[in-house]
N, C-alpha and C positions, 0 to 999 in steps of 0.2 A: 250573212249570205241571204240574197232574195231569195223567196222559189216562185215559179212559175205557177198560177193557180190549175188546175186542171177544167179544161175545158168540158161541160159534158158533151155528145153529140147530138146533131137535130134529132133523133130519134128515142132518145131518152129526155130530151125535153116535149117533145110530145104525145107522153104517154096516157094513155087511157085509164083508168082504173076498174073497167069495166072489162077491158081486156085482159087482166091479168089474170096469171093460174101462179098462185102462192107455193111455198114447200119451204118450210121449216126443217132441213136437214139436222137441225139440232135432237128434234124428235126424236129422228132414226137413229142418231147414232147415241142417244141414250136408252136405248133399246137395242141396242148390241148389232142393228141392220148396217149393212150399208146402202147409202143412196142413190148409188151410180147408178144402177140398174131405172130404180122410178125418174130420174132425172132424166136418162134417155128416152122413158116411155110417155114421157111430158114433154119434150122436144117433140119426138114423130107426132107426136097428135095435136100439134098448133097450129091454130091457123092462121094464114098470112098476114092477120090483123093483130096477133092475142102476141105474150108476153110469157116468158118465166119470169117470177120474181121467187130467189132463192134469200134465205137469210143463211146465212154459217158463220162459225169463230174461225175458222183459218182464211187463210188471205189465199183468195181466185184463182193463182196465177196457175192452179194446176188445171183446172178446170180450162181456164182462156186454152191454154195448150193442147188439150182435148176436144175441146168444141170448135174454136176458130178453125182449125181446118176439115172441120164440116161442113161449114158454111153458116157458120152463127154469128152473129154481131154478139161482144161481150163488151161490161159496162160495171163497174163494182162503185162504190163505197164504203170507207169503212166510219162503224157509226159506235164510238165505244169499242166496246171486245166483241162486235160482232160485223161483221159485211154483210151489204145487199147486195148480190150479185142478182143482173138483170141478162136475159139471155135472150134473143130473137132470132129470127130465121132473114138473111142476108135474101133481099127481093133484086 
């Protein structure tokens, strides 16, 4: 069976690294936190230009279902046991 490779979008191939605000949710949750909380306080405070770049072990798709109807462009890869999940604000 082929698979189809996954396309990234123009906006994940144009990213900055200058732009980015980082967050190792692995941290938190090895410290008994959860992240949901700073992950929203790092969305409201981006700006129009800047980026989340999240790393986690589980796979996005809860997060996509949380933020895309916010109004967030979401974008993952998984790299080993762990995903980047990339998050931006929809211009």
């Amino acid at each position: 069976m082929k698979t189809t490779p996954i396309v990234k979008p123009e906006w994940i191939r144009n990213l900055r690294p200058d732009s980015e605000i980082f967050l190792d949710m692995g941290h938190y949750l090895r410290h008994g936190m959860k992240p949901l909380a700073k992950i929203q306080e790092l969305l409201g405070d981006l700006r129009p230009c800047q980026y989340l770049h999240l790393v986690r072990s589980r796979d996005p798709a809860l997060l996509y279902r949380i933020f895309r109807p916010m109004g967030f462009e979401c974008y993952a890869e998984q790299r080993g046991r762990t995903w980047d999940v990339y998050l931006k604000r929809c211009v």
